[in-house]
C-alpha positions as CSV (number, residue, x, y, z in Angstrom):
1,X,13.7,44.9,-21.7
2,X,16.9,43.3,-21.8
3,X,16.6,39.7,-21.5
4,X,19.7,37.4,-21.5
5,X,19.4,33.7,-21.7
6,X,21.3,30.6,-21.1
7,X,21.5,27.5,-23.0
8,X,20.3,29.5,-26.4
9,X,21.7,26.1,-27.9
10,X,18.8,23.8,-27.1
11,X,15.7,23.3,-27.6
12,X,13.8,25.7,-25.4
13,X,17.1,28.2,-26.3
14,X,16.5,28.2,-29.5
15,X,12.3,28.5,-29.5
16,X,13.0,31.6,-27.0
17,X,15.4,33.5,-29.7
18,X,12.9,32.9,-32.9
19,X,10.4,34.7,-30.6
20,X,12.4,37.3,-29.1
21,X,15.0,38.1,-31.5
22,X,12.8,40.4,-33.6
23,X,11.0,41.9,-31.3
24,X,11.6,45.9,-30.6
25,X,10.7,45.1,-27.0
26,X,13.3,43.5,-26.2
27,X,17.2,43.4,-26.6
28,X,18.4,40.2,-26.5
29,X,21.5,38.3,-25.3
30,X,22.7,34.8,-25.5
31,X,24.9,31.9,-24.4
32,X,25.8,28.6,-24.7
33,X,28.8,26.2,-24.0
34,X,30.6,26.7,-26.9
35,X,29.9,27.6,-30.6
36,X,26.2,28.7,-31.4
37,X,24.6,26.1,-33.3
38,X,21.9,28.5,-34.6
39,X,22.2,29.9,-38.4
40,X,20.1,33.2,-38.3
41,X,21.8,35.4,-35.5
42,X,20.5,38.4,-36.1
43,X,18.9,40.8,-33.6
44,X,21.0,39.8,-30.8
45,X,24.8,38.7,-29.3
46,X,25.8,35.4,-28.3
47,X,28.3,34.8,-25.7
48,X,30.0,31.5,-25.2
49,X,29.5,30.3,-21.1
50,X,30.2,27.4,-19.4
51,X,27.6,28.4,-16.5
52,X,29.5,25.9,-13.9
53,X,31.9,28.7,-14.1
54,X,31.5,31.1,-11.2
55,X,34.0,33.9,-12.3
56,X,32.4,33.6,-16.0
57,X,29.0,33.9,-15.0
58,X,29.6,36.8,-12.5
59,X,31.7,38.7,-15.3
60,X,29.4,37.9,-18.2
61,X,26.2,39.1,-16.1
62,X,27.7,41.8,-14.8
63,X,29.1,43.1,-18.1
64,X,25.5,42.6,-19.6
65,X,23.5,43.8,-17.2
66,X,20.1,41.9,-18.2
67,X,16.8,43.0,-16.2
68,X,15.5,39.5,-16.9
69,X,17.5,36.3,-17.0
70,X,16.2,33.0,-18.5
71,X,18.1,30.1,-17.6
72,X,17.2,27.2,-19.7
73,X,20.7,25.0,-19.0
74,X,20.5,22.1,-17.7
75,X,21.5,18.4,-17.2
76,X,18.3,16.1,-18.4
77,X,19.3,12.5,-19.4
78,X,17.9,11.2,-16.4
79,X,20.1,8.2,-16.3
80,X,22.7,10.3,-17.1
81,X,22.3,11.9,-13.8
82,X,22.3,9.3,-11.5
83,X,25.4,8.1,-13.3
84,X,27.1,11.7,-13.1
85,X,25.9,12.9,-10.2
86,X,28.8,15.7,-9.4
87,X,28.6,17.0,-13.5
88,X,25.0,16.9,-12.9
89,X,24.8,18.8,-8.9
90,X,27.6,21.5,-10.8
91,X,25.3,22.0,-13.8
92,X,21.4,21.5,-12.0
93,X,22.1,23.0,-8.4
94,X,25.3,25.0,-8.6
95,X,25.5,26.8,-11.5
96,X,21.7,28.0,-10.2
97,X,23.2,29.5,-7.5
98,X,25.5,31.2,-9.5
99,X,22.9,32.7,-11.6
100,X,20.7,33.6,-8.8
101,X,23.7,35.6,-6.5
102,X,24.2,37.6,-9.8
103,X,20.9,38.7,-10.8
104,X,20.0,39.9,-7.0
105,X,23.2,41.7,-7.0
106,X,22.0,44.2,-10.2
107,X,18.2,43.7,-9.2
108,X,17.4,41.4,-12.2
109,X,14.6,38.7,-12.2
110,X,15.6,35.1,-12.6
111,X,13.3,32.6,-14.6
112,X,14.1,29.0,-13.5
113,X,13.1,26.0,-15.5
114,X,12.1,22.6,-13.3
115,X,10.5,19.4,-13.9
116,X,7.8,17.2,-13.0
117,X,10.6,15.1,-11.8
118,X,10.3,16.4,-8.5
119,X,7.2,14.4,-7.8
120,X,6.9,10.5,-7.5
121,X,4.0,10.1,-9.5
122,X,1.9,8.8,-7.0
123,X,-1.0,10.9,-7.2
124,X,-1.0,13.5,-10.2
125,X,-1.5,15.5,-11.7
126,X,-0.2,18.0,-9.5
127,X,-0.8,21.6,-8.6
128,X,2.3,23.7,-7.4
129,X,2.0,23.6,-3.6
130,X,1.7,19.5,-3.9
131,X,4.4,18.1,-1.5
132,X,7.1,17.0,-3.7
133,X,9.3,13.2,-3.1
134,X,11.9,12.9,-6.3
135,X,12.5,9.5,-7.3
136,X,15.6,9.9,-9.1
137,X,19.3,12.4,-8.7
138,X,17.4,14.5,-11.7
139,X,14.4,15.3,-9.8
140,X,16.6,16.1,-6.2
141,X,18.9,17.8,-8.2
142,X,15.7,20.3,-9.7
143,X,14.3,20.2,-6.3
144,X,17.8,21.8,-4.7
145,X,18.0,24.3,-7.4
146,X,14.2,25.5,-6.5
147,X,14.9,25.5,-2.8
148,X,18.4,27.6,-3.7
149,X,16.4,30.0,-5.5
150,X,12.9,29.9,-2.9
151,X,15.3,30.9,0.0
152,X,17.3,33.0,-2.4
153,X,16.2,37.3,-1.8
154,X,16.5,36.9,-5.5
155,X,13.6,38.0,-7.8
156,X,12.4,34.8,-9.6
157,X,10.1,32.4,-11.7
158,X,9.9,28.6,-11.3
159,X,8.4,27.0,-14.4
160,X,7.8,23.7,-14.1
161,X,7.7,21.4,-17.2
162,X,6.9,18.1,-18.2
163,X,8.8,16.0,-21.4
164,X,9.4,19.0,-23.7
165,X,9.6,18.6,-27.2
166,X,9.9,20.2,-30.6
167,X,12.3,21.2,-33.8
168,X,15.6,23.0,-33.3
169,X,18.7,23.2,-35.5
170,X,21.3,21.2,-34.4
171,X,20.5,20.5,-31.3
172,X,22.4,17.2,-29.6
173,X,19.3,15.9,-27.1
174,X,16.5,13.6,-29.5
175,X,12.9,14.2,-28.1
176,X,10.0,11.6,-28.1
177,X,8.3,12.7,-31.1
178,X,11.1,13.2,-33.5
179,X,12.5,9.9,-32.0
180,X,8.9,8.0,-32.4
181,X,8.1,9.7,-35.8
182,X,11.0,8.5,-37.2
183,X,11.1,5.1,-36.0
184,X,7.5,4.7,-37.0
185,X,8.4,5.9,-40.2
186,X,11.7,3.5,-41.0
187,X,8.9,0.5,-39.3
188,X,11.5,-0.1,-36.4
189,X,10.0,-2.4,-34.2
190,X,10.1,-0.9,-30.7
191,X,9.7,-1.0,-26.7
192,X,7.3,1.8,-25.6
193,X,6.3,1.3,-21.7
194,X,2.2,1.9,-21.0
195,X,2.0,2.6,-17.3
196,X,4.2,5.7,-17.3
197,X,1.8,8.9,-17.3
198,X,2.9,12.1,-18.9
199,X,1.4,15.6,-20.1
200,X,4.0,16.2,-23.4
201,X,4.8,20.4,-23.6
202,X,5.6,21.6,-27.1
203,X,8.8,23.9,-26.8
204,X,7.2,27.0,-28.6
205,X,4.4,26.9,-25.5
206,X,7.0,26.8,-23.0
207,X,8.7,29.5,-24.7
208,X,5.9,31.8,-24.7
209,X,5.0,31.1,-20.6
210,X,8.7,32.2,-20.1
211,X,8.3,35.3,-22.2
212,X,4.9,36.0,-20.5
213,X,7.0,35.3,-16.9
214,X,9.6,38.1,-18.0
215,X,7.0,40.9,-19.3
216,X,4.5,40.1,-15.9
217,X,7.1,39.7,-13.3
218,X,5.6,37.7,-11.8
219,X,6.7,35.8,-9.0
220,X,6.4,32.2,-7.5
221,X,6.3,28.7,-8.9
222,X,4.1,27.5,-12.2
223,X,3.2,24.4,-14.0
224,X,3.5,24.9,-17.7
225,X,3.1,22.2,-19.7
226,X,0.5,20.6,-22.2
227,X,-3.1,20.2,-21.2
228,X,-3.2,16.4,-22.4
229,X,-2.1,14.0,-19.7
230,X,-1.7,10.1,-21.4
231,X,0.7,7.2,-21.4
232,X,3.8,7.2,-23.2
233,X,2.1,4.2,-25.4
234,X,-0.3,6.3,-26.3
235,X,1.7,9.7,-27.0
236,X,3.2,6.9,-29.6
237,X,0.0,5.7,-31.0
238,X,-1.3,9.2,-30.9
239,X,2.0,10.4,-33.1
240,X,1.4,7.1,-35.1
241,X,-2.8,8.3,-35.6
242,X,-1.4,12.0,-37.1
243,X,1.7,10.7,-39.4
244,X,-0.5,7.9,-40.8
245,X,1.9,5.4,-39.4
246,X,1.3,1.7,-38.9
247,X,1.6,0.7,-35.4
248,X,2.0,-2.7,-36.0
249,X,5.8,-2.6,-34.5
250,X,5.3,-1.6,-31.7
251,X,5.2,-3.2,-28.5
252,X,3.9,-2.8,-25.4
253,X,6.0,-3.1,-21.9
254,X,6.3,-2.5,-18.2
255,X,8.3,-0.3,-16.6
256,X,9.7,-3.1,-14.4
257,X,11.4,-4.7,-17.3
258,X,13.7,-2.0,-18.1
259,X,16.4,-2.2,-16.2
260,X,16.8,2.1,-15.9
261,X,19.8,3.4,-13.6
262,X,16.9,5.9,-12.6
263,X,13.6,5.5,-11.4
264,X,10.7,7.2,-13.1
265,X,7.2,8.5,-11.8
266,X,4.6,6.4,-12.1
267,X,2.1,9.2,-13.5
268,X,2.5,13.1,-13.4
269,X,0.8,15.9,-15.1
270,X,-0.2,19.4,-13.8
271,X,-2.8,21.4,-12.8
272,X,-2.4,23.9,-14.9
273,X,-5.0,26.5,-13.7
274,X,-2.5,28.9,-11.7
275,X,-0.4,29.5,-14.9
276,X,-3.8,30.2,-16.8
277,X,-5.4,32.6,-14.5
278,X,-1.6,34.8,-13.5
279,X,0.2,34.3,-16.8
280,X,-2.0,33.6,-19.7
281,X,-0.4,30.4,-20.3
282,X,-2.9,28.8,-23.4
283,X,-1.1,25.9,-24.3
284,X,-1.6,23.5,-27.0
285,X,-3.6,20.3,-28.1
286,X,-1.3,17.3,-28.4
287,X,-2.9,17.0,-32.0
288,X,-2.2,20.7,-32.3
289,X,1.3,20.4,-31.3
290,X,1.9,17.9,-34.1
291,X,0.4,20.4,-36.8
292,X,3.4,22.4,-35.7
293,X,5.4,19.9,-36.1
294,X,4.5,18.5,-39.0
295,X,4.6,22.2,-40.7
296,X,8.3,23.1,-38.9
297,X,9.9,19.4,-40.5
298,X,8.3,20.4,-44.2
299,X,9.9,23.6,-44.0
């Protein structure tokens, strides 16, 4: 199986090539914008691809001729988006497009990557036909690319995700438990808000529901992400717990006294039952997650 990926630079990018790259099942392709950040490139060729670029992404695709594509590009700084909100509807919603035209054309199937976000956190966790009412540009923006690929003839995948995280060579994006280990380490004191509900993925168990997605073909929308739903002050204390850090610095807040460009969900989380039973998806402990964690920074 060919598989050719998009934003092999980031997180989820880079957790898809350490599985895939060695793998006789599959050849594998590539891409980022700009330079490859990863060392080890073996087993596979990367293409630089700014996948706002129409002509690029039709040429590139067409040239490679994947059976699967896994587009894991995106814009994610969630204030970021409401600030940007052309750089983010070129990156979120029409690159998607882009990618979706091009793989029906050559017959190829398309796995998608969304977000919680789409929700407004009024009554998760949520199952994948909940009716969904984003809060901020980020979450509309994820919600036009699903309905782009939904009405799209195009083979596909939606895999929903909630606050990813993990460890990844030189990647540019910080995630919550590298940024809360190491502030818990130095003994920063710091903000961390307790009324905002989240089920944390690891990256590695998001990479293997997109692999799983691309050997099944399987089609439709899927909440992947961990299987413990908790507040982000207690994902912190919980990191705090495993590292044997003191949480003596940290304090708790509101989400009303943060003046955010974007608004947040209250609580989300996922049923996760429909990736289970059709994919196999077996994700992680929190506490498990962390073991991996812990391992992948000593080494």
């Amino acid at each position: 199986m060919k598989i050719f990926i998009t934003g092999s630079n980031g997180l989820l990018g880079q957790k898809l090539l350490n599985k895939l790259q060695y793998s006789r099942l599959f050849h594998l392709i590539a891409s980022s914008k700009g330079k490859s950040r990863v060392k080890n490139k073996c087993n596979y060729k990367y293409y630089e691809l700014d996948i706002t670029d129409k002509l690029a992404v039709s040429k590139l695709i067409r040239d490679v001729s994947p059976d699967v594509v896994i587009n894991t590009a995106a814009m994610t700084n969630v204030d970021l988006c409401e600030e940007l909100r052309e750089k983010c509807y070129d990156l979120n919603v029409k690159a998607v497009e882009y990618l979706a035209d091009e793989c029906f054309k050559i017959n190829a199937h398309l796995i998608h990557i969304s977000t919680d976000f789409i929700f407004d956190g009024k009554s998760g966790p949520y199952k994948e036909d909940d009716q969904p009412n984003p809060l901020s540009y980020y979450g509309l923006s994820k919600l036009k690319s699903e309905k782009i690929i939904t009405s799209h003839k195009v083979k596909y995948t939606i895999l929903r995700t909630i606050v990813l995280f993990g460890v990844a060579e030189n990647i540019t994006k910080n995630n919550i438990v590298l940024w809360a280990k190491s502030a818990l380490k130095n003994k920063e004191k710091i903000n961390i808000i307790d009324d905002q509900f989240r089920a944390p993925t690891l990256a590695e168990d998001l990479a293997d529901a997109c692999i799983l997605a691309a050997m099944k073909k399987i089609e439709g929308v899927y909440h992947v992400s961990g299987k413990d739903i908790m507040s982000i002050y207690e994902m912190v204390t919980r990191i705090a717990m495993h590292f044997n850090y003191s949480c003596d610095n940290l304090n708790r807040i509101k989400t009303n006294t943060l003046n955010q460009k974007a608004i947040r969900p209250k609580k989300t989380g996922f049923i996760l039952e429909k990736a289970k039973h059709d994919l196999g998806y077996n994700p992680h402990s929190f506490e498990e997650a962390l073991d991996i964690i812990d391992k992948q920074l000593i080494n």
